[in-house]
C-alpha positions, 0 to 999 in steps of 0.5 A, a space after each residue: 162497269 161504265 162510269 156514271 153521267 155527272 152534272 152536277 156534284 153534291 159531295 156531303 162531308 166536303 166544304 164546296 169552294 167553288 162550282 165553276 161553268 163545268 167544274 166544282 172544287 172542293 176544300 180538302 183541308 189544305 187542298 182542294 179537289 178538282 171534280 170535272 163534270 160531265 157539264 159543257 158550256 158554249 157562247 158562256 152558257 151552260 148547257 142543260 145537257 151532259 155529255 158523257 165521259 166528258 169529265 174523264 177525258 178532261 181529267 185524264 188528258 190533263 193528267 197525260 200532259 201534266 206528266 208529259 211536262 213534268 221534268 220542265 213545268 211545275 203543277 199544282 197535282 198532288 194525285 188523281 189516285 182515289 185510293 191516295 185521297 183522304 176519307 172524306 173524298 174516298 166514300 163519294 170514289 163511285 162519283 169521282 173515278 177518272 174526274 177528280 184532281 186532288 191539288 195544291 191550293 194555288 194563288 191563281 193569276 188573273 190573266 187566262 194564257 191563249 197562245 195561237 198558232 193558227 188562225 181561228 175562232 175569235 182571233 180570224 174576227 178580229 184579223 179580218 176587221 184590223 189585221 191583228 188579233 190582241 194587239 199583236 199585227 200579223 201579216 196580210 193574206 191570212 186565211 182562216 184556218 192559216 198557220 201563223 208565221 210563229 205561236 202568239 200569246 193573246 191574254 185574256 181576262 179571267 172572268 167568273 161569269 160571262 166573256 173573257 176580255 182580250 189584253 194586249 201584253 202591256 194590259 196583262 202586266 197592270 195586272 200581274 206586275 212586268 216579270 211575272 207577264 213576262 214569265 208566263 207569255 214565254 212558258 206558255 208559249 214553250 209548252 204550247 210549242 212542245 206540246 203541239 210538236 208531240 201532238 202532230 206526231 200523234 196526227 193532231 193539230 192544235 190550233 190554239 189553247 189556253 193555260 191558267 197559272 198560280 203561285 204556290 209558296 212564292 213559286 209559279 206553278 201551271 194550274 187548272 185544266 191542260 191542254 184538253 178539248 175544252 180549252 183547245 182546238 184540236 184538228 185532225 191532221 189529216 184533214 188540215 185545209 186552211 181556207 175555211 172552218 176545221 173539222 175538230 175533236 172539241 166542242 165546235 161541233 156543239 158550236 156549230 149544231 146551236 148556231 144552227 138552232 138558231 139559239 140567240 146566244 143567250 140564257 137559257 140554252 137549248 138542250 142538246 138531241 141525242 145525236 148530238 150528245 153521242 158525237 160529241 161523246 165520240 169527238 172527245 174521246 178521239 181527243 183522248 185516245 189520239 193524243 195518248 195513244 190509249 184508249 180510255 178506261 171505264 
């Protein structure tokens, strides 16, 4: 049986904490369940369109690499299993199934973790007009698309709405304090590093990523999605040519297909045709199964 297309969730019984640009989040008493919809969002609006089987490749490379790590890195899961779930979560288990998260209630850091190890995306823009991408100088001749010398961290901002705003490393310790930025630039980067040694063995590059941390009783514990195709860039490897644009298993080529719409980037975004919505589909799911290795379940 295929799993239902979810936009958008209305779960009775449970108290909606937050509603995100592509995830609602519930309180489980203590707990809270990370639902992934099948919503995708690009240039910070949200498409009216679903793309399916999106929430469950969210859900389920996330839970791949939070296992992959699990022996080194602390996260806040505490089981995807339906089956284990309170009753309250259980009843909606038609809606749920391969895109819910049931987690510990972290304190979450205010500072989004990016680690690059290639040349792209808002990081090349920022290259080519000062030579440096959040404050961090990089050598010159770099190409788009170009493997830099070594991964850099380049924080964020964590907006609720709109754009996340670059910092450089000293903005990020205002806001968490010097040790904890520290701590979080140098685990980002070890997991970045691990896990794109792993994914090039899979024939997948990762370009870039971002992590989301939070504290859970004093302790600092990796949240949120990981490494997934909404918060990465993903190559085939196959077909790395620097010099230019990549092709990709992540929503570039929902980017792209709207630059060329010639949608201006603001409210409301066009919907999506269906050839569209199909490759997109099919990119995530080759995000999933190249990177696991297993194909993903209905």
């Amino acid at each position: 049986m295929s799993q239902p297309t979810v936009y958008h969730t209305e779960l009775s019984g449970l108290e909606l904490f937050n509603r995100g640009k592509v995830r609602d989040i519930y309180e489980v008493g203590e707990d809270l369940l990370i639902v992934a919809s099948d919503r995708l969002s690009a240039y910070d609006s949200v498409l009216p369109t679903p793309i399916p089987k999106k929430g469950q490749v969210l859900t389920g490379l996330t839970l791949f690499w939070l296992d992959f790590f699990k022996d080194d890195v602390a996260n806040h899961l505490i089981t995807a299993d339906i089956a284990e779930m309170p009753e309250s979560v259980r009843m909606h288990s038609n809606v749920l199934r391969g895109r819910a998260m049931l987690v510990k209630r972290a304190e979450t850091l205010p500072v989004e973790c990016v680690v690059r190890g290639y040349l792209s995306g808002s990081g090349w823009r920022s290259y080519r007009e000062n030579g440096e991408v959040c404050g961090v100088s990089l050598p010159t001749g770099l190409r788009e698309s170009d493997k830099l010398p070594e991964p850099i961290f380049t924080p964020t901002t964590k907006a609720e709405s709109g754009h996340d705003e670059p910092l450089s490393f000293e903005e990020s310790t205002k806001l968490v304090g010097e040790e904890t930025a520290n701590t979080i630039r140098d685990r980002s980067l070890w997991v970045y590093a691990k896990a794109a040694e792993y994914a090039a063995s899979r024939g997948v590059i990762i370009a870039d990523t971002k992590f989301e941390w939070g504290t859970f009783d004093g302790k600092l514990i990796l949240i949120d999605e990981v490494l997934t195709p909404d918060s990465s860039r993903f190559w085939p490897a196959d077909q790395y040519a620097p010099g230019g644009p990549q092709p990709s298993f992540d929503k570039q080529y929902v980017r792209d297909w709207l630059d060329e719409s010639g949608w201006n980037h603001e409210p409301p975004a066009p919907e999506l045709p269906a050839e569209v919505v199909a490759k997109t589909t099919e990119k995530y799911v080759q995000a999933y199964e190249k990177v696991t290795g297993s194909e993903l379940q209905a």
